[in-house]
N, C-alpha and C positions, 0 to 999 in steps of 0.2 A: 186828167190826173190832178193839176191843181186845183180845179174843181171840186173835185172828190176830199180831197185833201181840208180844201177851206167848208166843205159843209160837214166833215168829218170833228173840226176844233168846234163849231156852232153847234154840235151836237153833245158836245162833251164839256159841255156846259147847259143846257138845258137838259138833256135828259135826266131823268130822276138818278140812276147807276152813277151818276159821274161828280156829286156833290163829294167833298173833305170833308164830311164828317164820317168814321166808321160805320156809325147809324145806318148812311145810305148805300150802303155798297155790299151786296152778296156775291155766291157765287157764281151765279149767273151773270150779273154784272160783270166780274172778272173773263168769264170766256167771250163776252161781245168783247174787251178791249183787248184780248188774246188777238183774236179771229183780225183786229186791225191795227196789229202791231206794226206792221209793215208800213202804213200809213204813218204812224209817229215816228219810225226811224226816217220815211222818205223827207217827211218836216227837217228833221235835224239833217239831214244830208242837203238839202238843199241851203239852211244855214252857213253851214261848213263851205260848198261848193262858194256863197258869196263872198266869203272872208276869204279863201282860195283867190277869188278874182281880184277883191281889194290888197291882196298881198303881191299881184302882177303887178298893178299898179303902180306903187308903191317901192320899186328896185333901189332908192336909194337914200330913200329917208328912215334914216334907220330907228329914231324914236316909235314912229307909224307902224313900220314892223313889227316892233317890238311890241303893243298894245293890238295889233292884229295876231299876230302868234301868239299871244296871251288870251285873247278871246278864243281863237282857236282850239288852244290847250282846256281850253275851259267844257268846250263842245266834244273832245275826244276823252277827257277826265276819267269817267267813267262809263263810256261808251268803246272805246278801242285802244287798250294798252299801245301796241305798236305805233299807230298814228300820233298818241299822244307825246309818249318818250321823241318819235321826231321832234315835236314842236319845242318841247322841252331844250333840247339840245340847238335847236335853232334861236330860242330866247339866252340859253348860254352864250352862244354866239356872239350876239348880239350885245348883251350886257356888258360884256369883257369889250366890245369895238365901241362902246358907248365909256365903257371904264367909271360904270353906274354901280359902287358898292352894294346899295341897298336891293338893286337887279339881280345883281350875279348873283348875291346870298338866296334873296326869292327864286331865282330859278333854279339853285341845287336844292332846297326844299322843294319843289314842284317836280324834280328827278326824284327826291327819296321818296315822295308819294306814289309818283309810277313802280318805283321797286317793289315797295308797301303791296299796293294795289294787284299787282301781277304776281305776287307769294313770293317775292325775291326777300327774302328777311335778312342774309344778309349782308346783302347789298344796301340794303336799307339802312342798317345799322353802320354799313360801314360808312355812306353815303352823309349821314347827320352826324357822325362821329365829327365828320371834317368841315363841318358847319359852326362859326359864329358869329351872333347875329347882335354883338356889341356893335353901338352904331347905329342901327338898321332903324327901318321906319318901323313902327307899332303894328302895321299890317302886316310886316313879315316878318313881326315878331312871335302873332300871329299863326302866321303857319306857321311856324316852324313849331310850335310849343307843342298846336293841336296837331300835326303831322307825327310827332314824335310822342305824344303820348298813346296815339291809335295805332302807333307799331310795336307799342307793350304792350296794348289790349289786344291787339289782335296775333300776337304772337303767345299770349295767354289762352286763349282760346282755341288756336292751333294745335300747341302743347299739348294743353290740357293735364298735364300731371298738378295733382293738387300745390302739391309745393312749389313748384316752379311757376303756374299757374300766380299765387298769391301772390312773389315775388312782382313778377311780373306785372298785374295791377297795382303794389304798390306803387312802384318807381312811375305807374301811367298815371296814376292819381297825383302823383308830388308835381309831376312836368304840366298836367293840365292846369293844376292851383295859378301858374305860371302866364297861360290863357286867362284863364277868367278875370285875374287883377287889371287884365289890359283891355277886355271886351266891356262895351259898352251892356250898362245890367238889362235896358230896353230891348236888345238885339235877339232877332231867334236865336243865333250860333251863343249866345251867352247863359239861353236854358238848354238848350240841345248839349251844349258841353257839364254844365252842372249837371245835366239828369245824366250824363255819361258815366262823371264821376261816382255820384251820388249810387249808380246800379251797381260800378265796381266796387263800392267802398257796403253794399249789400243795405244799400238805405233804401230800401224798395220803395216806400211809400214817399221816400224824397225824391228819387228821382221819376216815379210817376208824377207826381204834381211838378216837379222842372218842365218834365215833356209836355203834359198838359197845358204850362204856362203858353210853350214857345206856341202850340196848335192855337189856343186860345188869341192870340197875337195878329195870325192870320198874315204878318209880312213876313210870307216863306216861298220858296221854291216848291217842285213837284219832289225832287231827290231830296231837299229837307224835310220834305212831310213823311217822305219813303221813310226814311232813317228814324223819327220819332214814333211811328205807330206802328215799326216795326220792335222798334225798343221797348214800347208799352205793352208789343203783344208777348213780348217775351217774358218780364215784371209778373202780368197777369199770369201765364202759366203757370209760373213758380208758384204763384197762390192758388191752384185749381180749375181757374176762369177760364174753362178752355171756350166757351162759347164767345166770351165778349174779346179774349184772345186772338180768335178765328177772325172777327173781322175786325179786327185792329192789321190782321196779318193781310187780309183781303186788301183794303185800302191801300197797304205799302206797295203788294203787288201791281194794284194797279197805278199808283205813281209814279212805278217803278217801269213800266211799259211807256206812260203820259210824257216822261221824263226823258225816254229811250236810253236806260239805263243797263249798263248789262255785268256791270260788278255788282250782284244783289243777292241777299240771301232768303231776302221773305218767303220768292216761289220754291225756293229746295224747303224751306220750312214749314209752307202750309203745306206742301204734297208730305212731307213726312205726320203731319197731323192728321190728314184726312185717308192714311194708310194707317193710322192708329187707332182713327174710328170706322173705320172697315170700307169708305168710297176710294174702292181701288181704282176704277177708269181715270175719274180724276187726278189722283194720286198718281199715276203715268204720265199722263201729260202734261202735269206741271214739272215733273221731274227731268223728264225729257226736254222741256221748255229750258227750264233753270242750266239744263248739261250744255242747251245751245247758245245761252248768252256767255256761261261760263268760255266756254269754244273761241265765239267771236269776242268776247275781250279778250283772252287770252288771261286768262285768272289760274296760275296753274292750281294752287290752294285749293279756291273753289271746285274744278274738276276732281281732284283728287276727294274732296268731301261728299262731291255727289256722288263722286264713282263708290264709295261705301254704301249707299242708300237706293242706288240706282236697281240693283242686283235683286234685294232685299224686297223691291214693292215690286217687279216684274214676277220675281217667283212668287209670291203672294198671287201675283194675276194668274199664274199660269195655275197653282195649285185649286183657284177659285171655278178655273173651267175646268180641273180636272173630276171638280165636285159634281160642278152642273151635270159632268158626263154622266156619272157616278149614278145620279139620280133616274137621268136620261134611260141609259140603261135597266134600273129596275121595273121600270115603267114600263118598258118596252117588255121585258118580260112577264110581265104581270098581263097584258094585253094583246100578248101574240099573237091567242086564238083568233084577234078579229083582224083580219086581213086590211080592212080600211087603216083600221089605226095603226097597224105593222107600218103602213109605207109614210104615216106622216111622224111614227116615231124615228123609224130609218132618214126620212127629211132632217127632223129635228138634230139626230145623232151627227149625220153629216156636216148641215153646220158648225155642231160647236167642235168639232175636229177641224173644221177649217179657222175657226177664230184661234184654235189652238195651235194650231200651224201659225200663225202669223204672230202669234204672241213670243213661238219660240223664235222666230225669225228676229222680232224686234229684239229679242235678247241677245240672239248674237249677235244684229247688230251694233247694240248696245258694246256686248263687252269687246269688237272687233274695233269696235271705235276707243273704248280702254286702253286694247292693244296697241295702238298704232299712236294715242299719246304717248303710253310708257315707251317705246320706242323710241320717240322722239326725245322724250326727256332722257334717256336710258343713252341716247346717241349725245345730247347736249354737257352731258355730264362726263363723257369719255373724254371728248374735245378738250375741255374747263382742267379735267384733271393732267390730260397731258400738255397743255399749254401753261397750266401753271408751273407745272416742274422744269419746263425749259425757261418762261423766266426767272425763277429762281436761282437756274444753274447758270444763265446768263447774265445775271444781275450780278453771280459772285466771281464770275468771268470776270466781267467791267472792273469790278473793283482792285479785284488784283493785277489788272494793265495798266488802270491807274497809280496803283501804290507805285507799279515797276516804273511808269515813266515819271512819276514824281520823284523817284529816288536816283533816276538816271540825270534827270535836269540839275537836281543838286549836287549830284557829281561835279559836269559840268560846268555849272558854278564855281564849284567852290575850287576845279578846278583852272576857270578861267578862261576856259576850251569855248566859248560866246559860240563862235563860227562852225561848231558841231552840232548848234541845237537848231540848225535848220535841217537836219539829217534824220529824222526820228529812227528809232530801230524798228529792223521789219513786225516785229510780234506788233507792233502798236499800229500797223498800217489802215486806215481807217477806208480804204478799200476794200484789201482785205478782209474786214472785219464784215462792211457789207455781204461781202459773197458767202461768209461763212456763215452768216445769218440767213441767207438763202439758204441755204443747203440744209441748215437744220429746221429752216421751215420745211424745207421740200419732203425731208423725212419725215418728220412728225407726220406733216398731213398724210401723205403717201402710206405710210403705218396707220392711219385710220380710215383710210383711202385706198388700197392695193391696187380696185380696178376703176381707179377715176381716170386717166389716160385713156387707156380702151374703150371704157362708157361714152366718155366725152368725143372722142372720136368719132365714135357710131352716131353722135347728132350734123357731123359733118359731112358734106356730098363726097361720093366717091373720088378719088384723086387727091382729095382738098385734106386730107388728113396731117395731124401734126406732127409731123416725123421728129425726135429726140436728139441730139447731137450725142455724140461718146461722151460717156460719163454724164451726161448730164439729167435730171432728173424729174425738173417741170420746164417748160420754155419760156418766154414772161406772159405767152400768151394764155400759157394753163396756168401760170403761176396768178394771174388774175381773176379769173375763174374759179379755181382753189380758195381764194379769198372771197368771192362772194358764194362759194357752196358754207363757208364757215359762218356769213350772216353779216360779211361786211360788203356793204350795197356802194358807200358813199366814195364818187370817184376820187377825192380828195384825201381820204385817209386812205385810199388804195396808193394814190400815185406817192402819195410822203412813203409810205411802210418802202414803195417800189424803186423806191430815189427818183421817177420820172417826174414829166410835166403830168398837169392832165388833161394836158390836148396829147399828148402820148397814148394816155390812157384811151380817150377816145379814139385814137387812132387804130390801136391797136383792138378796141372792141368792133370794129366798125370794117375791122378786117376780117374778120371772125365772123361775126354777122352776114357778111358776102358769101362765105362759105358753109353756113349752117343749110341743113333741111328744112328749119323752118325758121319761125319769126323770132323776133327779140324775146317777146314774153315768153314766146313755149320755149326758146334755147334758154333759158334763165331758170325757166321753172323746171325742167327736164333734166339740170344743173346742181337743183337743190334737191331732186329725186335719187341722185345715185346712194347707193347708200354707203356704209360707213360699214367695219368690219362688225 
């Protein structure tokens, strides 16, 4: 495999397909570096797997961490939302036990890029809302400028209402101005940002020549080359150039494969182009390519933009066989008399009924795989809304048990009574208080949950099941469980939410585990399978 791997890079430099200039690269080009995409991600996996092992290493030096989990973050950026937000949240960590201003501020810009990145807007918004980077070093001035003005651009384009749209690239255009005073005028990211502006501010031919500069420059990445010739191929359309467009978009796709890039939009955009000019096979399987990296980053945005377009070039396919039938058929009538050619038109017919068969297959798998996102998102959203309105209601809970024991202390006081304020009154018992927070966890979930008891149950050997005491409603050991079916993995903020250690925690999973039917992974995952009402 590494073999393969290292004659695979030696080749993607000498073969003619694999040159940076648009010039070099067709379509053809594009399906060799389809065909060993695999090969580029196993590169970047193997990346990842070393910083992994240099971050074992490494348990206590917490600077080292911090520039390993940065490179890290760097490698899952735009390769795997999930992974990346880990890293993310582990350099927060970090920054705050380093008590490194100019870090912590870098690493919640590095969160609102993952919110950015994954169609979370706004989270995003709320995320740089709480960001200031007075103080900060010029690189994380930096991000945060260009982070937050691509969360107006790309929430323009999300949009897309003309008004709101326009807004919207203003305020990206004002916050970029902000980037560029501080980027070096030499640096790719300092044309790649003007030609950003420049396309929003509708200066077409300025920001073609920005992007032009940064290519012309040549010290870029594979994902900065993605990004400018995919922005050029877009420029170009506007003005008609669908030809020198197409492989402007070609070259991003394939940097974007080079890169192992899977937040991209060039391949949803050339398959929407080459369904435009009637190469439907193609247009399939970029589309269906584009749905799969959308998937594994986890880009809900993206999915949700392919899934408009996906629909639209399948039926196109399937109406294109229903042509050839069409034809098929006349022909076959025309020719019956002759018995030879009856059975090789009857070959003929039966074929294209079988490619039509699998065409409709691929659609429903197509929209069955739609399904069962919106579901998820459809379940993520029930969750979000019923846990916001319990803290809400608990938040004005808190407040009014404060007001009450601040107005009881001043009593107290004022009457002198010292020796009662070791007494709290029961409404304020902060025991109490715990259990009562259980209980309305245990409902909520349970109300989105009915048969998680039961389900969960059934992953347990028989005898071994969790019997409920009166009245009670999860036991800590489903009440932990419950927490990670909702998406909270980390033993640590399990055991704080639970009041336990978390050697508890482990305790108590480890007990569980003895008792399941199967292994950790499949009882975790068979966890996150139950469903929700």
């Amino acid at each position: 495999m590494r073999i393969g791997i290292s004659l695979l890079l030696l080749f993607s430099f000498i073969l003619p397909v694999a040159g940076n200039s648009p010039g070099k690269v067709n379509l053809d080009s594009l399906d060799y570096y389809l065909t060993r995409q695999s090969s580029f991600d196993q590169i970047k996996e193997e990346r990842i797997g070393k910083l992994k092992v240099e971050i074992e290493t490494h348990p206590g030096d917490l600077r080292s961490l911090y520039f390993l989990y940065a490179n890290l973050y760097e490698e899952y950026q735009s390769y795997v939302y999930d992974s990346a937000y880990v890293c993310v949240k582990k350099l927060s960590d970090i920054s705050r036990l380093l008590d490194d201003h100019d870090k912590i501020i870098s690493s919640a810009v590095k969160m609102s890029f993952c919110y950015l990145s994954s169609g979370m807007f706004k989270e995003a918004f709320d995320s740089m809302d709480s960001i200031s980077v007075k103080g900060c070093s010029d690189a994380t001035k930096i991000d945060y400028y260009t982070c937050s003005a691509r969360l107006y651009y790309d929430l323009a384009d999300y949009n897309n209402n003309p008004d709101f749209r326009k807004t919207y690239e203003a305020a990206g255009n004002r916050i970029i101005d902000s980037a560029l005073i501080l980027l070096p005028i030499e640096s790719p990211r300092f044309w790649a940002s003007l030609g950003l502006k420049r396309m929003k501010s509708n200066d077409n031919r300025g920001a073609f020549d920005a992007f032009s500069k940064m290519i012309d420059m040549r010290d870029y990445s594979e994902h900065e080359l993605a990004i400018a010739t995919s922005s050029i191929a877009y420029l170009l359309n506007l003005e008609g150039k669908r030809k020198e467009a197409k492989q402007y978009l070609i070259q991003a796709a394939v940097s974007d494969i080079k890169s192992s890039t899977k937040e991209t939009v060039a391949l949803r955009n050339l398959a929407q182009m080459l369904y435009e000019e009637g190469d439907i096979n193609r247009s399939v399987i970029y589309i269906r390519q584009a749905l799969a990296d959308a998937s594994f980053y986890n880009a809900r945005h993206r999915q949700l933009e392919i899934g408009y377009i996906l629909p639209i070039i399948e039926g196109e396919r399937i109406n294109t066989i229903e042509k050839q039938k069409d034809r098929i058929m006349a022909f076959f009538y025309c020719i019956s008399i002759l018995v030879v050619l009856l059975f090789v038109a009857l070959y003929v017919i039966w074929k294209s009924l079988r490619r039509l068969n699998q065409a409709k297959q691929a659609v429903q798998e197509a929209n069955d795989a739609l399904m069962a996102v919106n579901s998820r998102l459809s379940e993520a959203n029930k969750i979000k809304d019923e846990y916001i309105g319990y803290f809400f209601s608990q938040n004005s809970e808190f407040i009014e048990k404060m007001e009450m024991l601040q107005k009881w202390i001043t009593r107290k006081v004022i009457a002198k009574q010292y020796d009662d304020l070791t007494n709290i009154p029961p409404p304020l018992n902060a025991q109490k208080e715990r259990e009562n927070l259980y209980i309305h966890f245990d409902r909520i979930f349970l109300k989105l949950f009915p048969d998680f008891v039961n389900k969960f149950n059934e992953l347990l050997k028989p005898g071994e099941q969790i019997r409920l005491k009166k009245d009670e409603l999860l036991s800590p050991e489903l009440r932990i469980y419950a927490l990670i079916r909702l998406g909270i993995n980390d033993n640590e903020k399990i055991a704080s939410f639970l009041g336990y250690s978390v050697n508890t925690i482990y305790t108590y999973k480890t007990k569980i585990k003895t008792k399941a039917l199967v292994s950790s992974e499949e009882l975790k995952q068979k966890t996150m399978e139950i469903k929700s009402i």
